[in-house]
N, CA, C and O atoms as a Tinker XYZ file with bonds, in Angstrom:
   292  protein
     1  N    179.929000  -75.897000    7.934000    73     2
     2  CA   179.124000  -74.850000    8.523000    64     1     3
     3  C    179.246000  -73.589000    7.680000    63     2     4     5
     4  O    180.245000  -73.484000    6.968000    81     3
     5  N    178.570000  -72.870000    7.686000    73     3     6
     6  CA   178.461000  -71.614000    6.653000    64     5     7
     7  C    178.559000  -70.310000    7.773000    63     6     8     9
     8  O    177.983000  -70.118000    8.844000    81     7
     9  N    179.385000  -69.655000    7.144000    73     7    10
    10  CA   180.188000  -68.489000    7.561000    64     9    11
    11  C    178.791000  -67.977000    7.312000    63    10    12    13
    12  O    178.036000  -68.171000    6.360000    81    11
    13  N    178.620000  -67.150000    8.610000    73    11    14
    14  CA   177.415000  -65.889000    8.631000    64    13    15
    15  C    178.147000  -64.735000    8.733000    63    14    16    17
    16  O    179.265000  -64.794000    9.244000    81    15
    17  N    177.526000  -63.269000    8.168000    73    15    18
    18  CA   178.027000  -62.003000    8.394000    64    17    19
    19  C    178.431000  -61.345000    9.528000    63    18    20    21
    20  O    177.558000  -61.247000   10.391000    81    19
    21  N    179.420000  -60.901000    9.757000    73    19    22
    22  CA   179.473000  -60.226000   10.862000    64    21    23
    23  C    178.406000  -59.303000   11.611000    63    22    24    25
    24  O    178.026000  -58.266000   11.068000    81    23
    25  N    178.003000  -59.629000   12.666000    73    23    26
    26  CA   176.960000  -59.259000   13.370000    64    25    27
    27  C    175.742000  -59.270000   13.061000    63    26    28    29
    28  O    174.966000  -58.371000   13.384000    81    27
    29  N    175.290000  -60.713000   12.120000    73    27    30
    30  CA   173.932000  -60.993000   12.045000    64    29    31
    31  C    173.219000  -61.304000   13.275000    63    30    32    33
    32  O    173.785000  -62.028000   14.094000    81    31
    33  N    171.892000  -60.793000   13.548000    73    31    34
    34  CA   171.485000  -61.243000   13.941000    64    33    35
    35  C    170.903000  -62.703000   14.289000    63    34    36    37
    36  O    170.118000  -63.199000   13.482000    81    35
    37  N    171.283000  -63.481000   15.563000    73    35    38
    38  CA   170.769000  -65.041000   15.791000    64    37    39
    39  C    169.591000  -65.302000   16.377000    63    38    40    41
    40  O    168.914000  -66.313000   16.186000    81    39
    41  N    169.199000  -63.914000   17.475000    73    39    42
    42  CA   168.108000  -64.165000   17.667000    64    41    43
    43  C    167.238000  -63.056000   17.720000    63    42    44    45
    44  O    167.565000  -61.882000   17.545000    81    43
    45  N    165.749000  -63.632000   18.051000    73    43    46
    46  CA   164.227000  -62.943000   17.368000    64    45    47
    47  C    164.077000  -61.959000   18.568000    63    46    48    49
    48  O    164.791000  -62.202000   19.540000    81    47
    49  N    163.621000  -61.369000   18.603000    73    47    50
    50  CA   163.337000  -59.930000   19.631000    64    49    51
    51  C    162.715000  -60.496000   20.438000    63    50    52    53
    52  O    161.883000  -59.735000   20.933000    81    51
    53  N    162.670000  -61.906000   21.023000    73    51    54
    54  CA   161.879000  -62.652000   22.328000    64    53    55
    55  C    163.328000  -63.283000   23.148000    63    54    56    57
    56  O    163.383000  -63.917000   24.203000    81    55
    57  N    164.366000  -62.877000   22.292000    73    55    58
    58  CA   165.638000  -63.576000   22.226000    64    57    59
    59  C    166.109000  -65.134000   22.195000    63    58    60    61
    60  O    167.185000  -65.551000   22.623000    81    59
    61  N    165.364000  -65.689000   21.764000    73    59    62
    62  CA   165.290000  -66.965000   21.397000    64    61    63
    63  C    166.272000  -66.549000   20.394000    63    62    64    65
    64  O    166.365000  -65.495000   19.765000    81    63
    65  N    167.141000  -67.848000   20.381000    73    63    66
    66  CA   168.491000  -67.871000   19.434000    64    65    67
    67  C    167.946000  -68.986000   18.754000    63    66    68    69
    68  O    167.275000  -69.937000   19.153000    81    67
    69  N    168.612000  -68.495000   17.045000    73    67    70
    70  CA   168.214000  -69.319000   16.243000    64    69    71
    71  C    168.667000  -70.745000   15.844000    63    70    72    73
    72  O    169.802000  -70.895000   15.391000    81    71
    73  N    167.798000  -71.842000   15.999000    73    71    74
    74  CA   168.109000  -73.119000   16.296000    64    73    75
    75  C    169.752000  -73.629000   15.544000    63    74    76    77
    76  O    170.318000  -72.970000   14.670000    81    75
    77  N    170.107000  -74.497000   15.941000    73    75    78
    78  CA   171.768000  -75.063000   14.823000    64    77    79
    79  C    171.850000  -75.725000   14.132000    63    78    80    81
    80  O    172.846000  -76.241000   13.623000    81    79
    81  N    170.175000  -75.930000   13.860000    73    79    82
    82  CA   170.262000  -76.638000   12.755000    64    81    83
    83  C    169.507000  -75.902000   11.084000    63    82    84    85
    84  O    169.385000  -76.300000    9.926000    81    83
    85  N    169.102000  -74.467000   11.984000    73    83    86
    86  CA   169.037000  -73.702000   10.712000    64    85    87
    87  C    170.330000  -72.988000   10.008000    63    86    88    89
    88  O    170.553000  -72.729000    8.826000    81    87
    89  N    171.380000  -72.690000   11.640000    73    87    90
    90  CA   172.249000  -71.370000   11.141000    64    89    91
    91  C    173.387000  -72.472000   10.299000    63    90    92    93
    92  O    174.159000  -71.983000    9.474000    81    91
    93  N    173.409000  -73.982000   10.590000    73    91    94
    94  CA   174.541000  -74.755000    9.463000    64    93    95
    95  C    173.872000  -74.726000    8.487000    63    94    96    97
    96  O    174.592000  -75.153000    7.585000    81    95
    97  N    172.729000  -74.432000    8.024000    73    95    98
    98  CA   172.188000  -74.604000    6.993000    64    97    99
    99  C    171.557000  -74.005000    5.760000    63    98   100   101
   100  O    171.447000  -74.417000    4.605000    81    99
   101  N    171.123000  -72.736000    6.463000    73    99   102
   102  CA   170.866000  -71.944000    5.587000    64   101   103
   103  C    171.008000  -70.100000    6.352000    63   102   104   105
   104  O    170.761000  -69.911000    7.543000    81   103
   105  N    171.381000  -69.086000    5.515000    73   103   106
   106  CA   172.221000  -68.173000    5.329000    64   105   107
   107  C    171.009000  -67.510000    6.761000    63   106   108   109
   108  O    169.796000  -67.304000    6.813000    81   107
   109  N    171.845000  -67.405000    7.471000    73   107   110
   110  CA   171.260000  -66.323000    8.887000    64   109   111
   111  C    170.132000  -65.468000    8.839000    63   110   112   113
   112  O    168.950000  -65.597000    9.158000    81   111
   113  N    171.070000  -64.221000    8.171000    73   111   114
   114  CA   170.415000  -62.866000    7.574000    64   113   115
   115  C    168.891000  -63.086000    6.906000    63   114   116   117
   116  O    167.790000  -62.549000    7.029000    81   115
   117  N    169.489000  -64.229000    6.097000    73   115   118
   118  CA   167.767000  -64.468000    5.145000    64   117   119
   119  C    166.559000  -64.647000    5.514000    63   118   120   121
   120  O    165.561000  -64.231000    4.926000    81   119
   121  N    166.610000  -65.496000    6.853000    73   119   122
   122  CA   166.006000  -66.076000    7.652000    64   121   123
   123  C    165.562000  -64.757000    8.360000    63   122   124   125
   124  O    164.428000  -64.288000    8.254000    81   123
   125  N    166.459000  -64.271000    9.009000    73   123   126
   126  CA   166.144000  -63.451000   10.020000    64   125   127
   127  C    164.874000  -61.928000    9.305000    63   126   128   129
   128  O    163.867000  -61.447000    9.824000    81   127
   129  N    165.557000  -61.614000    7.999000    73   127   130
   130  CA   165.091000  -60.596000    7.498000    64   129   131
   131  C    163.885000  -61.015000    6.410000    63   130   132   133
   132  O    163.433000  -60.146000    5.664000    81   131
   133  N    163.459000  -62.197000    6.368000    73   131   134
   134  CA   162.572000  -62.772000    5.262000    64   133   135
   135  C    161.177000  -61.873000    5.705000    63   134   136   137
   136  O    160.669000  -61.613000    6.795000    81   135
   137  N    160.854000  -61.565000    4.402000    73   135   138
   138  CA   159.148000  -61.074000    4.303000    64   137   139
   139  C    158.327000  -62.511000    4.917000    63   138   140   141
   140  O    157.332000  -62.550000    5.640000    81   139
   141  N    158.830000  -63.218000    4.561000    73   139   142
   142  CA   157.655000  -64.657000    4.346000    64   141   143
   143  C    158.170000  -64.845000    6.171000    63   142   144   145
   144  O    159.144000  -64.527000    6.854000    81   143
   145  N    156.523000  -65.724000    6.428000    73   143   146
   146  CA   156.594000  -65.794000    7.970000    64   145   147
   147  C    157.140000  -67.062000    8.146000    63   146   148   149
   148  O    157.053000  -68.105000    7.498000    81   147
   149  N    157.885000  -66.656000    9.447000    73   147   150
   150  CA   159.121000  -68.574000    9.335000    64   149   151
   151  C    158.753000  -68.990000   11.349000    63   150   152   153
   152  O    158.499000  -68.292000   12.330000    81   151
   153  N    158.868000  -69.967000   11.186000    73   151   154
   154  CA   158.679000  -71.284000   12.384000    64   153   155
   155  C    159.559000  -72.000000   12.337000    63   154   156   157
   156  O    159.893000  -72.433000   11.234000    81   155
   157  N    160.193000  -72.352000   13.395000    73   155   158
   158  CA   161.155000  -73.784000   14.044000    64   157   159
   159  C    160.438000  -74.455000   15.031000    63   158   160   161
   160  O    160.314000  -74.227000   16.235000    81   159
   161  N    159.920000  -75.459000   14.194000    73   159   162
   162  CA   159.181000  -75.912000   16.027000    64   161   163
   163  C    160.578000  -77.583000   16.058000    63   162   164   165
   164  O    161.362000  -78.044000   15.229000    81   163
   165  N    160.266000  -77.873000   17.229000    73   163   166
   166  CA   160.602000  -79.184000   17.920000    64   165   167
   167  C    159.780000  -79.983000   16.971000    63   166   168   169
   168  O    158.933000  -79.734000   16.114000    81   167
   169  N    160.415000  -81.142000   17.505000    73   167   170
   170  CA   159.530000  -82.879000   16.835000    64   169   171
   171  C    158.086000  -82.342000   17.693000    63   170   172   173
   172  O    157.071000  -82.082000   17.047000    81   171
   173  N    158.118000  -82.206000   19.251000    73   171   174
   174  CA   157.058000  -82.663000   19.790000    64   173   175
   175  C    155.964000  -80.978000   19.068000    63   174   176   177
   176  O    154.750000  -81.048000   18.881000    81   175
   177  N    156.540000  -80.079000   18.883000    73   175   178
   178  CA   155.880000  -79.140000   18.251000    64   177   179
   179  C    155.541000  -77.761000   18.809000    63   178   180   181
   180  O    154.609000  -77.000000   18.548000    81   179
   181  N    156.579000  -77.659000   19.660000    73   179   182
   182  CA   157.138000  -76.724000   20.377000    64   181   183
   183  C    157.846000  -75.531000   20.134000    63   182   184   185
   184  O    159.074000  -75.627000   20.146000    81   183
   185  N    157.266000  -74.253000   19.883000    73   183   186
   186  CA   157.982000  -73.302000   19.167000    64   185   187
   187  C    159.356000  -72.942000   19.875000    63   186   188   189
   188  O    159.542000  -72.600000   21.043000    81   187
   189  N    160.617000  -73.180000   18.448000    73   187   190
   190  CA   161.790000  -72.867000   19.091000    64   189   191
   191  C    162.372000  -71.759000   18.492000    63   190   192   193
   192  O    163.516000  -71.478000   18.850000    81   191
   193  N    161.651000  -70.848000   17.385000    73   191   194
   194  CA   161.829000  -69.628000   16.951000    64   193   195
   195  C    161.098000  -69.523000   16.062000    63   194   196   197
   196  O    160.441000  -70.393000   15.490000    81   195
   197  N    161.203000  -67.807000   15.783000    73   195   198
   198  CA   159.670000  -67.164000   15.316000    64   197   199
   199  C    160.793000  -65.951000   14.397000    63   198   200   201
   200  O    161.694000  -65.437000   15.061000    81   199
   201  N    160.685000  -65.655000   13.231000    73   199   202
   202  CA   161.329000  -64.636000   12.459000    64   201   203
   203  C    160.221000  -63.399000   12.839000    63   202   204   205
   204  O    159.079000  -63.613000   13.244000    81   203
   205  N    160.781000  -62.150000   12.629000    73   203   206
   206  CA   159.871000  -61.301000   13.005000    64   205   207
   207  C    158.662000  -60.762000   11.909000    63   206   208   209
   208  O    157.864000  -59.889000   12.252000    81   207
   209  N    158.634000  -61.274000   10.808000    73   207   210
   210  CA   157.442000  -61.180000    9.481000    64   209   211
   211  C    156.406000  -62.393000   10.309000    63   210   212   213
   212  O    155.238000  -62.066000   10.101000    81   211
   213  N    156.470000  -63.513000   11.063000    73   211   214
   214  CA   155.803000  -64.333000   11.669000    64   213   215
   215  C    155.357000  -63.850000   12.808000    63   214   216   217
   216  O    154.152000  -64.077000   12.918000    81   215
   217  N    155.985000  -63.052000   14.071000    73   215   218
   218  CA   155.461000  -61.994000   14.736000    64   217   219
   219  C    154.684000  -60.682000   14.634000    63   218   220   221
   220  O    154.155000  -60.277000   15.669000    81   219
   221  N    154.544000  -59.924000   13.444000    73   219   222
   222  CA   154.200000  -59.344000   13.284000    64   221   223
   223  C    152.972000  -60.031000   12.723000    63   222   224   225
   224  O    152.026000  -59.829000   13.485000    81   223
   225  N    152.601000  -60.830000   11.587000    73   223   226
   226  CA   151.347000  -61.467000   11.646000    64   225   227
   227  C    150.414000  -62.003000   12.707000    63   226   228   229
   228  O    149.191000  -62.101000   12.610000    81   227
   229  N    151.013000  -62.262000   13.512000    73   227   230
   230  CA   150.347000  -63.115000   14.952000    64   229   231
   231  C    150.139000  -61.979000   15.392000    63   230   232   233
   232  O    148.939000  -62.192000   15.568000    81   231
   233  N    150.277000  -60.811000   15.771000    73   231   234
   234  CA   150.102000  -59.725000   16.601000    64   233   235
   235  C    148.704000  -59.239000   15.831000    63   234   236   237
   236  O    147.561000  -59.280000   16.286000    81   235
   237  N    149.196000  -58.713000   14.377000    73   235   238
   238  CA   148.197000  -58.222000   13.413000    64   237   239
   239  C    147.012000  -59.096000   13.331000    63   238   240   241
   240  O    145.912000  -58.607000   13.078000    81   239
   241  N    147.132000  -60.061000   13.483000    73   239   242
   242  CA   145.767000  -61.286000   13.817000    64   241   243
   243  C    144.831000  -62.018000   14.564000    63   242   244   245
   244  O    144.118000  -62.995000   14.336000    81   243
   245  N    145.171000  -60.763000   16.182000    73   243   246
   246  CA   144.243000  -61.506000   17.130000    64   245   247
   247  C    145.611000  -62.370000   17.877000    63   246   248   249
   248  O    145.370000  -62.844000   18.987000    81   247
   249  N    146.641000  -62.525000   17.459000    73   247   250
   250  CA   147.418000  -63.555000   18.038000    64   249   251
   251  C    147.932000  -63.289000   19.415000    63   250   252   253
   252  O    148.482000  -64.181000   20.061000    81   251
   253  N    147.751000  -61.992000   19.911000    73   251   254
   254  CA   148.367000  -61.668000   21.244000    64   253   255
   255  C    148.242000  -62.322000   22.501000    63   254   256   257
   256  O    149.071000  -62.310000   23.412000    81   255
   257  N    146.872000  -63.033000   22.471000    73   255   258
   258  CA   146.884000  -63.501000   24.134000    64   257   259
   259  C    147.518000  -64.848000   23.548000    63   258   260   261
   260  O    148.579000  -64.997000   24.154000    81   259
   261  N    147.361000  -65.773000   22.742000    73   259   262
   262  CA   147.635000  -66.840000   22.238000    64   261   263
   263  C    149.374000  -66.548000   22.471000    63   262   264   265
   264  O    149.764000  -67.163000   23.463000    81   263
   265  N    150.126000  -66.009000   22.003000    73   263   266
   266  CA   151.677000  -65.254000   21.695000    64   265   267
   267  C    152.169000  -65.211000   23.624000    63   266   268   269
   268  O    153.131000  -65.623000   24.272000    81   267
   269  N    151.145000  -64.623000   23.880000    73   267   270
   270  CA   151.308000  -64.103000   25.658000    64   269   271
   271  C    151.373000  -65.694000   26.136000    63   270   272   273
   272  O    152.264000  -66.089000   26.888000    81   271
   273  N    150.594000  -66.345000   25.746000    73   271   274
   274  CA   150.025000  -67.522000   26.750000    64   273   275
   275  C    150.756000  -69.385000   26.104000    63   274   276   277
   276  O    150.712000  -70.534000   26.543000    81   275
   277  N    151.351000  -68.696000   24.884000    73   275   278
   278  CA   151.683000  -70.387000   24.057000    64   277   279
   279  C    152.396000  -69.450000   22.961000    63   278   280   281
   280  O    151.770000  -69.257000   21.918000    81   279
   281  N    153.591000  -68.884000   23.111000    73   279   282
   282  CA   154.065000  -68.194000   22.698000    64   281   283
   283  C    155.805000  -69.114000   22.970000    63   282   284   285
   284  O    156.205000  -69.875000   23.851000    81   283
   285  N    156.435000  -68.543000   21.720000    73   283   286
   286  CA   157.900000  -69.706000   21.599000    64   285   287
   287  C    158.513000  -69.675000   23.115000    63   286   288   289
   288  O    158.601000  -68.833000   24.009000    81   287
   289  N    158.894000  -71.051000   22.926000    73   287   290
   290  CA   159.444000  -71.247000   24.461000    64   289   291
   291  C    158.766000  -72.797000   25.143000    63   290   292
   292  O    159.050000  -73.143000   26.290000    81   291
């Protein structure tokens, strides 16, 4: 498992915590703070986290009632 920084953030401002099979895998922070827009969905395709460069596009795009209504979770 890979040591994350003290007091990275795990989860997205919807508070969805970030799945365990990203934080063994790749570096927290990066994820969390990436320009580029990031998704965790489920097999069945179920959003299980949203980085906030991926929120902020969906908002900026019409995405709000969609976000409101089929939004992670």
């Amino acid at each position: 498992m890979i040591d994350h920084p003290e007091g990275a953030m795990e989860t997205n401002e919807a508070g969805l915590e970030l799945p365990t099979f990203l934080r063994e895998r790749f570096d927290v922070t990066a994820l969390v703070e990436s320009p580029s827009t990031l998704v965790a969905l489920a097999p069945t395709g179920t959003i299980l986290w949203v980085n906030a460069a991926w929120s902020k596009f969906a908002w900026e795009n019409g995405g709000n009632e969609i976000l409101t209504k089929f939004g992670p979770g």
